[in-house]
Structure formats: structure tokens, C-alpha cells
C-alpha positions as CSV (number, residue, x, y, z in Angstrom):
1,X,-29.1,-43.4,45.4
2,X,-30.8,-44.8,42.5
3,X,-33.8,-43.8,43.5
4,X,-33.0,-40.2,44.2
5,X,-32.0,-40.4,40.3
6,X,-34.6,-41.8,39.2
7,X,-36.5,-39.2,41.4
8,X,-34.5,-36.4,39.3
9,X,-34.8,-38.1,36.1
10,X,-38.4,-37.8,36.1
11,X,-39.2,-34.6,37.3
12,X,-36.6,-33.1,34.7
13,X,-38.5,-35.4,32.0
14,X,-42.1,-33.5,33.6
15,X,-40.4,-30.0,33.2
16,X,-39.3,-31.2,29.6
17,X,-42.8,-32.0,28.7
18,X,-44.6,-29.0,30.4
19,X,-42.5,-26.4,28.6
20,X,-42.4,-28.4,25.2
21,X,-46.7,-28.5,25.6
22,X,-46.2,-24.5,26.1
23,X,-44.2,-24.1,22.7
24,X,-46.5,-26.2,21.0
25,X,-49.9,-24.1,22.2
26,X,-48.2,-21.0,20.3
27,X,-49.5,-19.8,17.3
28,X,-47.6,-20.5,14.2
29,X,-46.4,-17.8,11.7
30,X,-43.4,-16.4,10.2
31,X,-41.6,-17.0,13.2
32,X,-41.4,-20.6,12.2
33,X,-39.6,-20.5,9.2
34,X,-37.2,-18.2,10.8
35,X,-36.4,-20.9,13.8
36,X,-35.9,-23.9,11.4
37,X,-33.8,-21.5,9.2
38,X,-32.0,-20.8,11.8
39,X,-31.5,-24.2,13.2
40,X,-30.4,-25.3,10.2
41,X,-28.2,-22.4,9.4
42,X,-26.0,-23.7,12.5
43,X,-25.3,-27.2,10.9
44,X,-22.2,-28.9,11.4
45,X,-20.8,-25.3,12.9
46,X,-21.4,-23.3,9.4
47,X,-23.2,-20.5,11.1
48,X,-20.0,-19.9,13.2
49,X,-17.2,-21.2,10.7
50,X,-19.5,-18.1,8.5
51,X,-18.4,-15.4,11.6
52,X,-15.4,-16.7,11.6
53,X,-14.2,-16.0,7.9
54,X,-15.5,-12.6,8.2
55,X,-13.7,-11.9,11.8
56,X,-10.3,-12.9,10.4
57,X,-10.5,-10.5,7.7
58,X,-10.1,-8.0,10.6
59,X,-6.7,-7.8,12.3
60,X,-6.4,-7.2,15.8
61,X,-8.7,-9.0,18.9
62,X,-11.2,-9.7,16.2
63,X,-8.9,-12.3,14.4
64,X,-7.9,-13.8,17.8
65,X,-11.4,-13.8,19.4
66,X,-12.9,-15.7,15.9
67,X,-10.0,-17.6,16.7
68,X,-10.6,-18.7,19.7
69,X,-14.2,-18.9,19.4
70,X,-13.2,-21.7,16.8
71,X,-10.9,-23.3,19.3
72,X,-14.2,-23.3,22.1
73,X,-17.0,-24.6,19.3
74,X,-14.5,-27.5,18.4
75,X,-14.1,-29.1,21.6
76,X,-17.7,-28.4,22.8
77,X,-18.6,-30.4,19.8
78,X,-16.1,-32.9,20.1
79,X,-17.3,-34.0,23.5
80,X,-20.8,-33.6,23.1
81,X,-20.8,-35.6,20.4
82,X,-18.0,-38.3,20.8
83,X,-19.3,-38.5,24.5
84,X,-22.3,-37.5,26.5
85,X,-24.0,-38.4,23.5
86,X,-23.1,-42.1,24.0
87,X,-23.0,-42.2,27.7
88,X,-26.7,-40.5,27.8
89,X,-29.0,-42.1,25.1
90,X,-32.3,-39.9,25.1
91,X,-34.7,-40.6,22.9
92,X,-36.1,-37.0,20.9
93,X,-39.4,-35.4,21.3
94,X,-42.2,-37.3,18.9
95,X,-44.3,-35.8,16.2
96,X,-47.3,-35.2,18.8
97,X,-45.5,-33.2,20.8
98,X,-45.6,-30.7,18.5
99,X,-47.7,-29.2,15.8
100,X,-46.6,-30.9,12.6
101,X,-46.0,-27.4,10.3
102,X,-43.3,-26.7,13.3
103,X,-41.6,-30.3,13.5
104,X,-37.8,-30.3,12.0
105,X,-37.5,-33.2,9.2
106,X,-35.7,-35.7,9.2
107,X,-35.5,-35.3,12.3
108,X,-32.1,-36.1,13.7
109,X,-31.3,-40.1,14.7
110,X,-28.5,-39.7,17.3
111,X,-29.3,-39.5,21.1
112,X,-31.0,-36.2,22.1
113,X,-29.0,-35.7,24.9
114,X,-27.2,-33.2,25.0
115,X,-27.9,-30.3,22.4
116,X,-24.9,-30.2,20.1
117,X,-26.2,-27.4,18.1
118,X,-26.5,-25.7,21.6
119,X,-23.0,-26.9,22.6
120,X,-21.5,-25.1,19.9
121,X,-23.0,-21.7,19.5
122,X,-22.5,-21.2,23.3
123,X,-18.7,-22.2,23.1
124,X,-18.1,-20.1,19.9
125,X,-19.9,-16.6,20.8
126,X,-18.5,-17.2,24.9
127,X,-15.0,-18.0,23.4
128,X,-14.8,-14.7,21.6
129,X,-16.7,-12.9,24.0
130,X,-13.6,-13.8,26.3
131,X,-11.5,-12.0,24.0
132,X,-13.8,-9.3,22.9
133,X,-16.4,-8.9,25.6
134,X,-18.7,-6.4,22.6
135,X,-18.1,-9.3,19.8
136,X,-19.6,-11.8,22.7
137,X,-22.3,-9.6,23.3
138,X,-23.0,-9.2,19.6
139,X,-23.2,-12.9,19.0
140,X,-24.9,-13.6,22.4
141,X,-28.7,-13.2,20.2
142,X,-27.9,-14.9,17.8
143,X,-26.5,-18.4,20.2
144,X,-29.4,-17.8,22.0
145,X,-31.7,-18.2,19.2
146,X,-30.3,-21.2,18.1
147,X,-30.4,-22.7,21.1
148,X,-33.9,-22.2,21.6
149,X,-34.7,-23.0,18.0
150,X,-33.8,-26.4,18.7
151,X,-36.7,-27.0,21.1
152,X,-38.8,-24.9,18.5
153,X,-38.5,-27.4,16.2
154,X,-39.2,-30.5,18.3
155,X,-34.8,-31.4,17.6
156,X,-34.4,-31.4,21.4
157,X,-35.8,-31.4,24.9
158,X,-35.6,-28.0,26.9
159,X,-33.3,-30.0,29.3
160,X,-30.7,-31.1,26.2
161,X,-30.1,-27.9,25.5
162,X,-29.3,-26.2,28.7
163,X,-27.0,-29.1,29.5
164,X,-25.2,-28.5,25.5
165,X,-25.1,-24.7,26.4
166,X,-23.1,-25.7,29.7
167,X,-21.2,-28.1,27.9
168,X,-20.1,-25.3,25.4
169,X,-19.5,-22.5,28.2
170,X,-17.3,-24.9,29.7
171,X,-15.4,-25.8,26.5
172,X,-14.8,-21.8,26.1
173,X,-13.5,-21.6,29.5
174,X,-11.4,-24.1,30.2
175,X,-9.9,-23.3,26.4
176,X,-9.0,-19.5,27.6
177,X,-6.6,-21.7,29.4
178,X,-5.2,-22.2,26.2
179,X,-5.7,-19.2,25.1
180,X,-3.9,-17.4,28.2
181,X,-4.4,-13.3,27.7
182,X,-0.9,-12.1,27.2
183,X,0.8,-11.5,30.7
184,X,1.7,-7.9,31.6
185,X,4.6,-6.4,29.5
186,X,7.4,-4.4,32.3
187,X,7.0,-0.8,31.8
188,X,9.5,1.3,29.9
189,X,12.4,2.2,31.6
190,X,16.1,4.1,31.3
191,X,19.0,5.1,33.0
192,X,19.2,8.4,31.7
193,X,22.9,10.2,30.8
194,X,24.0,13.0,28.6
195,X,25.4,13.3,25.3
196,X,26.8,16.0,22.8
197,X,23.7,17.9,21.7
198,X,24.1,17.8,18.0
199,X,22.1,20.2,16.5
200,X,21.5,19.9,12.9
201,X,24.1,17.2,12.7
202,X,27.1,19.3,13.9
203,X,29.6,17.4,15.3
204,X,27.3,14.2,14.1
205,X,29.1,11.6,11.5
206,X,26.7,9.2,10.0
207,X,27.0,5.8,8.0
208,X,24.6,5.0,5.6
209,X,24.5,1.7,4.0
210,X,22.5,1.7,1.1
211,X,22.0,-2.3,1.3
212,X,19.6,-1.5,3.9
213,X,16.2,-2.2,2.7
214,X,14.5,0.9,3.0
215,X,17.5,3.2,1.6
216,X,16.0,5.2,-1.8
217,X,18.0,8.4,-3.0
218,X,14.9,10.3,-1.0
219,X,16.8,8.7,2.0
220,X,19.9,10.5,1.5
221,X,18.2,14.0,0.7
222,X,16.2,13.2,4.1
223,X,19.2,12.6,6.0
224,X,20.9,15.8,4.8
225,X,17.8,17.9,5.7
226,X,17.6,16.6,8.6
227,X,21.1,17.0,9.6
228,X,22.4,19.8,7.5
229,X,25.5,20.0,9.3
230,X,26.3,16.0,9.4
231,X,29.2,14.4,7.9
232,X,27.3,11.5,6.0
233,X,29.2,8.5,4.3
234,X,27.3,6.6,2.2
235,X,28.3,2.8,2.0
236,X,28.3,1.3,-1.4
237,X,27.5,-2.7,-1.8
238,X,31.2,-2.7,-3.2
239,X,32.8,-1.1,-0.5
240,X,34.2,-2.3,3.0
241,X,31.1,-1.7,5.6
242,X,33.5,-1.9,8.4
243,X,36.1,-0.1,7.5
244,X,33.9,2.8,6.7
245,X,32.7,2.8,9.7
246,X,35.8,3.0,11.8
247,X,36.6,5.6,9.3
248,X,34.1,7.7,9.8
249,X,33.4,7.3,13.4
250,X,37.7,8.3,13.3
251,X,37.1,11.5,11.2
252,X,38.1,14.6,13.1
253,X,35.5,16.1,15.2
254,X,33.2,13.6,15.6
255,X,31.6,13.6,19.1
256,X,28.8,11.5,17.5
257,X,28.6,8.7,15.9
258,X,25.1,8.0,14.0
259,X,24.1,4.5,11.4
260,X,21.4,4.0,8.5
261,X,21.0,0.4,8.6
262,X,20.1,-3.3,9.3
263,X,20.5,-4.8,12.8
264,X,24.1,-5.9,11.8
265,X,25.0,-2.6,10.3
266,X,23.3,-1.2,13.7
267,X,25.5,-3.4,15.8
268,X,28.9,-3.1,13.5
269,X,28.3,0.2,14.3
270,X,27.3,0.0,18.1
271,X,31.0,-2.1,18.2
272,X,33.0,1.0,16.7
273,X,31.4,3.7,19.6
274,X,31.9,1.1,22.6
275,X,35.6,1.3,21.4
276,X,35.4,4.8,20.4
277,X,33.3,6.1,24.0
278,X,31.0,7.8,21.2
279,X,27.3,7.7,21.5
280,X,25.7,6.2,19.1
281,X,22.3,7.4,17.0
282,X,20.5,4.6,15.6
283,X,18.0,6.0,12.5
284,X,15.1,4.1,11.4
285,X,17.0,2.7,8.3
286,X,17.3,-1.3,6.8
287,X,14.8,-3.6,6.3
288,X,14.3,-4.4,10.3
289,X,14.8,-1.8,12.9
290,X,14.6,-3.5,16.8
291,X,17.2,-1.5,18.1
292,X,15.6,2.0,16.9
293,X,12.5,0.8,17.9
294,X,13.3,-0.3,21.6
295,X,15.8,3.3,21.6
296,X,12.8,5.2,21.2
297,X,14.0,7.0,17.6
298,X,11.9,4.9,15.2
299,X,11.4,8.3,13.1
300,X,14.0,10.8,12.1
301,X,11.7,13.3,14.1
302,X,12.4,11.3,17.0
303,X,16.1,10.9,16.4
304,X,16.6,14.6,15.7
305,X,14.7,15.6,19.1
306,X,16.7,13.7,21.0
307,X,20.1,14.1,19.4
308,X,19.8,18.1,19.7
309,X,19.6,18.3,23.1
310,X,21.4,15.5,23.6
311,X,19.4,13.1,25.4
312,X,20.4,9.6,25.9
313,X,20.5,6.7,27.7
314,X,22.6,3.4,29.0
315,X,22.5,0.1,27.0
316,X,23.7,-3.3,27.6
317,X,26.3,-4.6,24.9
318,X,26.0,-8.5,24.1
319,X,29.3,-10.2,23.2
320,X,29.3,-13.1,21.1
321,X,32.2,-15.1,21.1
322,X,32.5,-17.7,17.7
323,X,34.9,-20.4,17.0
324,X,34.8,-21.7,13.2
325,X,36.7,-23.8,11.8
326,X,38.7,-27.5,12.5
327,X,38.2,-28.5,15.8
328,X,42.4,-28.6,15.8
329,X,42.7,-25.1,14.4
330,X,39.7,-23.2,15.9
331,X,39.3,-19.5,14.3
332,X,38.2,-17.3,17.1
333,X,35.8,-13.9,16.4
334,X,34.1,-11.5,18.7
335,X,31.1,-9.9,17.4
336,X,28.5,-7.4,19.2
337,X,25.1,-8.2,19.6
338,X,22.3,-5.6,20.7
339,X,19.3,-7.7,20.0
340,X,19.0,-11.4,19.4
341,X,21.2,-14.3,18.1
342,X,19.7,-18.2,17.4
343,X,20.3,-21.4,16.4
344,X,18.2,-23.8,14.7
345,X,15.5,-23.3,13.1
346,X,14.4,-19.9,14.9
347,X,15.3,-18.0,11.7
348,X,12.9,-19.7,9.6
349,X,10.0,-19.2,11.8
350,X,11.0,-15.3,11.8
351,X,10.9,-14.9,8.2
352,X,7.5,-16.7,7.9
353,X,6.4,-14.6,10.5
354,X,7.5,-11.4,8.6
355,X,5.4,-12.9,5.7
356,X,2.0,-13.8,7.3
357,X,2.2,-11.0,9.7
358,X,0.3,-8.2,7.7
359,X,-2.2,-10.6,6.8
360,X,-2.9,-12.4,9.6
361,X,-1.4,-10.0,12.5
362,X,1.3,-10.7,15.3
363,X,-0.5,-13.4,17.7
364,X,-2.1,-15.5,15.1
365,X,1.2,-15.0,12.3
366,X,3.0,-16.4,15.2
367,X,1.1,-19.7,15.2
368,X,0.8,-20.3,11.8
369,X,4.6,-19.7,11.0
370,X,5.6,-21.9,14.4
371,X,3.5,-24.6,12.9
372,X,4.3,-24.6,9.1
373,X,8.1,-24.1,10.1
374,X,8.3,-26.8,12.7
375,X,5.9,-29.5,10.9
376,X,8.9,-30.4,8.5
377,X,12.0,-29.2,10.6
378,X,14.1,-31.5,12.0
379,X,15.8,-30.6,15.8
380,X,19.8,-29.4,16.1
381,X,21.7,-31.6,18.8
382,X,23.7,-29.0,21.3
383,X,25.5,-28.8,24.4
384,X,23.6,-25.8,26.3
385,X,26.1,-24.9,29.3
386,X,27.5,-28.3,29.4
387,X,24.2,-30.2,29.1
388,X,23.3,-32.2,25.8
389,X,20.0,-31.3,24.2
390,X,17.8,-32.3,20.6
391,X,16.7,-28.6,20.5
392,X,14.1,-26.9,17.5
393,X,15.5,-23.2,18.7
394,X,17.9,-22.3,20.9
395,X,17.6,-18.4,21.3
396,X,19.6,-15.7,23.1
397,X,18.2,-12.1,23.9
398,X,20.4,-9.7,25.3
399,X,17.6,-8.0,27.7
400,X,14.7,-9.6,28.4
401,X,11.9,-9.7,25.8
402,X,8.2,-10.0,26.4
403,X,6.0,-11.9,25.6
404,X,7.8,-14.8,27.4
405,X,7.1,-17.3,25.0
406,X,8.3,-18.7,21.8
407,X,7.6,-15.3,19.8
408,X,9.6,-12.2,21.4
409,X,8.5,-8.9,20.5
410,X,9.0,-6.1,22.7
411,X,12.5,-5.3,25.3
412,X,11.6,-2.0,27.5
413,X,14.5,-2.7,29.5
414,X,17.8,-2.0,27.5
415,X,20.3,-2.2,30.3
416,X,18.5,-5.2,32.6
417,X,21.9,-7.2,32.8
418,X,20.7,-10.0,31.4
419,X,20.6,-12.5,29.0
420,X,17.6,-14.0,28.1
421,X,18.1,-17.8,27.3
422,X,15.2,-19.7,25.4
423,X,15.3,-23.0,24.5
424,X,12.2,-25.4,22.7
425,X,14.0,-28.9,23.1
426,X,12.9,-32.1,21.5
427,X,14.1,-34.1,24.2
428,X,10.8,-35.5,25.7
429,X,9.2,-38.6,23.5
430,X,6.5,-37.8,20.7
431,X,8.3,-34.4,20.0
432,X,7.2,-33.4,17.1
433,X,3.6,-33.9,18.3
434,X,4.2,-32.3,21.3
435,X,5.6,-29.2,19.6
436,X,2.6,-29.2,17.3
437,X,0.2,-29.7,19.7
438,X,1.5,-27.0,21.9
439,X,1.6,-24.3,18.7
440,X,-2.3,-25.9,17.9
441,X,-3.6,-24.9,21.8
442,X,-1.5,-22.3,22.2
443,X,0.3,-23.7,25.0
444,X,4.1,-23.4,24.0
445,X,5.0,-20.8,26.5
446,X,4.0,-23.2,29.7
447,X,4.9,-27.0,27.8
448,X,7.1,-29.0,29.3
449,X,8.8,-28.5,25.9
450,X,9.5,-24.7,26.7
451,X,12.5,-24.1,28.7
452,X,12.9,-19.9,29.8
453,X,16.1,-18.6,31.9
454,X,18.3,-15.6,32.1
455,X,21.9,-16.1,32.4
456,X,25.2,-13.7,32.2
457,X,26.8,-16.4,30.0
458,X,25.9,-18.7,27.8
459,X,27.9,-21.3,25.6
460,X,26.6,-23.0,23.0
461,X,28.6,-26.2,20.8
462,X,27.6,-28.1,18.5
463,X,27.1,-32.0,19.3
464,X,28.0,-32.9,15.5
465,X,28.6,-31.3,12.4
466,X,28.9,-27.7,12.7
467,X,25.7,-25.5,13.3
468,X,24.3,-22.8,11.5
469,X,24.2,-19.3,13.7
470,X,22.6,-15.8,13.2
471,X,23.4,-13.2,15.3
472,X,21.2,-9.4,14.7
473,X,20.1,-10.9,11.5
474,X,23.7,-11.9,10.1
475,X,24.0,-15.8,10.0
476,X,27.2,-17.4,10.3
477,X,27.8,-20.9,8.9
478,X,30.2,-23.8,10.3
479,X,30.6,-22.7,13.7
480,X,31.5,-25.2,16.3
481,X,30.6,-22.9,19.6
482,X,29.4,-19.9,20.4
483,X,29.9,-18.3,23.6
484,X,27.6,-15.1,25.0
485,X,28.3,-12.3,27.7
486,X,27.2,-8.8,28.3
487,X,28.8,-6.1,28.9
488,X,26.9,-3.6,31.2
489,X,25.5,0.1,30.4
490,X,28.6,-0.3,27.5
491,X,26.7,2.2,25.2
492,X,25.3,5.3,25.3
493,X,22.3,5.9,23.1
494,X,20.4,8.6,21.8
495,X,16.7,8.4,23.4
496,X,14.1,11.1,23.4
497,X,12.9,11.8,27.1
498,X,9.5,11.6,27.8
């Protein structure tokens, strides 16, 4: 066996020399000065990092392909350097191996074996190239040129840096791991019903509260155009938001009830045509707008399309259950929940999300608010369907969301029957670091830290002092449990039809 490798360790040491006597019999010229430019451009990763900076600035699979390709050049170079380079000791090509005008100096001191400069231009344009198969391509020259510019300048052997360029197309691959492309999202789908066709707003009683974050005075005068024939209440911050609401959706002649609004004026209002057997119209209003999204009716053209000729569809009610109070004298209240209720520190990470996200897009907001929110956050201790837990978020969903990780966006399914339960516990040892860790690699969705389940009931108490729940948005403080169920295809929903 030894022999055989000493066998191989000479003819690749013959095939080293051959091809280095070839590069050193060409004739020298500009071409020089561009190699050791080059070569030294790529440094420490600067040539890359460079990319990088100006791929960022670009939202979309540019941002997450430099981001990845970052991910790929950092590990390449971590283990070519903390390893092979110590476990394979190779001394470098000598002055008369090559003409002195093309020989790099100083020439590097650490073992030649394998090309780190090699290692980490492969990794970083085959990491975004994984992402962005024309941004690989792109980049393919220029990793290329490095590669071979270290054997242009006598830096390494032709043998170190075909092993560093495997070394960094390794790094990239096993990386996409981390990196995972975002599984299939379940196509769109409804269980169709009629409605009142309310055209022009006839027979069409809407509430607009003007705390919602996007209401102007233009809102108002849209509404009415819109709806010319609408009965339209507008909600003053001084006035009773529910009670307006049953009013209105009780005014005479109302066959439809319609809401300007938040998530918790959408769902106050979702609560009053449940009761009522009224569909409900949700418009684009407040500062978030999930449930007009997933409805379809995230423009007034949208809602008035499908309100007309009275299209609509079935949705699942969420009902939330809360006990405040002493634990001797509980006070009990039922709320409604379309979207999504939490505990712990999942509303934090949301808001930091909503901040980062039109700078730094979706995927990669996500990351950097899981990580800044979670690296000083301290776990909630809860009893999860009679099981004790140390849990960062405990999050409800009432449909299933997608992706299925830590950050859900999209529900195409409004009436799945389900609730969908996510949990990212701190019960394992080192949690903190695994939680970190996770958000670093972009593993969180498959850690062991990661728990995902759907459920027709949940309950949810607090192992101590009371927890701090939001539910659509609204957060509720010193509640001592919470308790979720749904109520199937409760309400009818405007939805334009394909």
C-alpha cells in the first residue's frame, strides 16, 4: 500500500513539474501583470467579499446567491486552511521553476497543499451558481482565472489547485444543504359558494377604522367611489370599534358585511358575520393585510370584482379561548382568529422582520431578525397540550402556512381544517447556540430544535407568571392559558374567481 502511494505521489509530483516547465517556456507580457493582479486581488476572499457587497444591494436570488456563495467560500477556506494544509505539508514551487519577472513575492510560507485561493473562488462562484445558475456562469471566468493564476505565479503546484477547487465545490455543495431551496408551496385552492352580488355597494355596509395604518381622507373618497351605494361607518380612535361594528353589520338591509382595517379590526369583524351568517368583504386597509392577501382582494379592484357578482368562498374560523386573571377567579374571553396568534418572543422577530425586509428582502430579513431577536431573548416556560416546555416561540396558524419553517408567509388553503402548531423549544442543552447556529446555516426548519404539527386543538398555560399573547396582531397581557379550536368553512368570503 505504501508503495502504490508512493507510486502516485511521484507521478503526480512528474505531472506537476511537466506542466509548471510548460508555463514557464511562455513568453512573458501584459498577461503577467494581469495574473499576479489577479492573484492578489483574491486575498484573504476580497475579490469575493467585493461581489458580494454589490450582489446584496440587489433584492431577490441575487442577495441569497452572494449569500450563499459567502456561506461556500467560508468553509472551503476554513478547512483548507485549518486542515489539509496541516495534514499535507508540500513544499511550493522554487524560483527556478519559473522565470523570475513571473514569480509571486513573498511568496507564501504555509504548506502548498491545497490551493486556498483556489478553494475559495470555486466555493463562492459554485455557491451562487447553485442559486443563480447565470450569476455562476458569470463568475465561472473570473474563479477560473484565479485558479490558474496561482500556478502562473509559481504560488502553487498544478496538483494544489485542482485538489483546493474540489475542496471548494464540495464546500458549495454540501452547504446547499444548508441552504435547502424552498420546498414546493400547495397550489391555491377554494371551496367556492355564493354571495349577494353587491353592486356598487348596494346592500354592502362597511366599517372603516381610521387607526388603520394606511387610512388617509383619499381612503374614504376611494371607498365611496368605489361603492357608491355602500353604507360606510367610519370608526373614530374615540369611539367603540366593536360596537360599531355590530351596529353596522345590524343596520337594516345589510346582506353584506365589508371592514377597512388591521388583522384584529379584520377578525372583530369576521366574529360579527359568523354570528350574523353575513359574508364578509375584507379591503386592503391597516397597516398589515394577511387575510385580504390570502382572500384574493388585495386591491379595491379586486374586492369590487368579486363582490358584484358575488363570488366567494369558504374559510375556516380559529377560536381562541383566554383565561386572565387570578388563578382563583379566572376571567374567560373568546376571541376569533383568522390568521396567526404566538407566544414568546415570535412578535419581536416579526416586527424586525417588517423593518429589514425592504432592505434586505424576505429570505435573508428572516435570518437577520431571527438572529438579532433571539441572541438576547430569553425562552418562555409552557405546558404545550399537557407537556412542559423552555420555548423561544410557540406559534399557532389557523391553516397551514408555507414555508414550513420558522418564518410563515403564504396560506393558499383557507378552509384546510387545521391548525398549524409551531414550536422552537429551548429544551435540548447549549440552546441558545443551537438556535443561533441553526439561524447562521440556515437549518432551523430541520433542527432538532424545530418542532412542526397540525392539531384541531391546542392549549397553551403558562408554567409561571403569566405570559404575554398576541392574537392577529392584538397582544393580550397576563394571560394564564390559552386554548385554540377551529370552526370549519364558518365564513363566507368574498374571492374573485379565477
Amino acid at each position: 500500500m505504501q508503495r502504490k502511494w508512493r507510486k502516485g505521489h511521484r507521478w503526480i509530483s512528474r505531472t506537476d513539474r511537466y506542466l509548471v516547465r510548460h508555463v514557464s517556456k511562455l513568453p512573458g507580457g501584459n498577461h503577467d501583470d494581469f495574473f499576479r493582479r489577479l492573484s492578489a486581488s483574491a486575498n484573504h476572499g476580497k475579490l469575493w467579499m467585493g461581489v458580494a457587497a454589490v450582489l446584496t444591494t440587489i433584492p431577490g436570488r441575487p442577495r441569497r446567491a452572494a449569500l450563499h456563495g459567502l456561506i461556500a467560500q467560508a468553509v472551503a477556506s476554513a478547512v483548507t486552511n485549518g486542515v489539509f494544509k496541516t495534514l499535507l505539508p508540500r513544499a511550493r514551487p522554487l524560483p527556478e521553476h519559473l522565470p523570475v519577472f513571473r514569480f509571486v513575492h513573498p511568496q507564501p510560507r504555509s504548506s502548498s497543499m491545497p490551493s486556498g485561493h483556489s478553494a475559495s473562488a470555486v466555493a463562492f462562484a459554485v455557491g451562487t451558481g447553485l442559486v443563480m445558475p447565470s450569476l455562476g456562469a458569470a463568475l465561472a471566468p473570473a474563479a477560473l482565472g484565479v485558479a490558474y493564476s496561482r500556478v502562473h505565479t509559481g504560488a502553487h503546484w498544478p496538483s494544489d489547485v485542482l485538489f483546493g477547487s474540489a475542496l471548494g465545490a464540495g464546500a458549495a455543495l454540501v452547504t446547499r444543504r444548508w441552504w435547502p431551496v424552498r420546498p414546493p408551496i400547495q397550489q391555491t385552492a377554494r371551496t367556492w359558494t355564493t354571495a349577494p352580488g353587491v353592486p356598487g355597494g348596494e346592500g354592502l355596509a362597511i366599517v372603516v377604522n381610521t387607526l388603520g395604518g394606511s387610512f388617509t381622507e383619499e381612503t374614504a373618497t376611494a371607498l365611496q367611489q368605489v361603492f357608491p351605494d355602500a353604507y360606510i361607518r367610519t370608526v373614530q380612535p374615540v369611539d367603540d370599534l366593536l360596537a360599531a361594528i355590530r351596529d353596522t353589520a345590524d343596520r337594516p338591509g345589510t346582506r353584506a358585511l365589508g371592514v377597512w382595517g388591521g388583522d384584529g379590526t379584520v377578525g372583530a369583524a369576521a366574529a360579527a358575520a359568523v354570528e350574523r351568517s353575513l359574508p364578509l368583504l375584507v379591503l386592503p386597509g391597516g397597516t398589515l393585510n394577511h387575510f385580504a392577501r390570502d382572500a384574493g382582494t388585495g386591491s379595491l379592484k379586486e374586492a369590487l370584482a368579486a363582490a358584484s357578482k358575488g363570488e366567494a368562498a369558504y374559510a375556516d374560523v380559529g377560536t381562541v379561548t383566554v383565561e386572565r386573571g387570578l388563578a382563583g377567579k379566572p376571567e374567560t374571553a373568546d376571541l376569533v382568529m383568522l390568521n396567526t396568534s404566538s407566544v414568546g418572543l415570535y412578535p419581536d422577530f416579526v416586527r424586525r422582520r417588517g423593518q429589514l425586509q425592504p432592505a434586505l428582502g424576505k429570505p435573508l430579513a428572516g435570518v437577520v431578525a431571527m438572529f438579532r431577536t433571539f441572541a438576547a431573548g430569553t425562552p418562555t416556560t409552557l405546558t404545550v397540550d399537557g407537556k412542559l416546555h423552555k420555548v423561544w416561540i410557540a406559534y399557532v396558524g389557523r391553516g397551514r402556512y408555507y414555508p414550513r419553517d420558522h418564518a410563515p408567509l403564504l396560506r393558499p388553503v383557507m378552509d384546510d381544517g387545521v391548525l398549524d402548531v409551531r414550536m422552537i423549544t429551548a429544551d435540548e442543552s447549549f440552546a441558545r447556540l443551537r438556535l443561533l447556529g441553526s439561524v447562521l446555516t440556515g437549518t432551523v426548519a430541520t433542527s432538532r430544535i424545530t418542532h412542526l404539527s397540525e392539531a384541531k386543538e391546542v392549549r397553551i398555560e403558562a408554567g409561571g407568571s403569566p405570559m404575554a399573547l398576541a392574537v392577529d396582531g392584538e397582544a393580550l397581557a397576563g394571560v394564564r392559558s390559552v386554548t385554540y379550536r377551529v370552526l370549519p368553512r364558518a365564513l363566507a368570503y368574498y374571492s374573485p374567481r379565477p
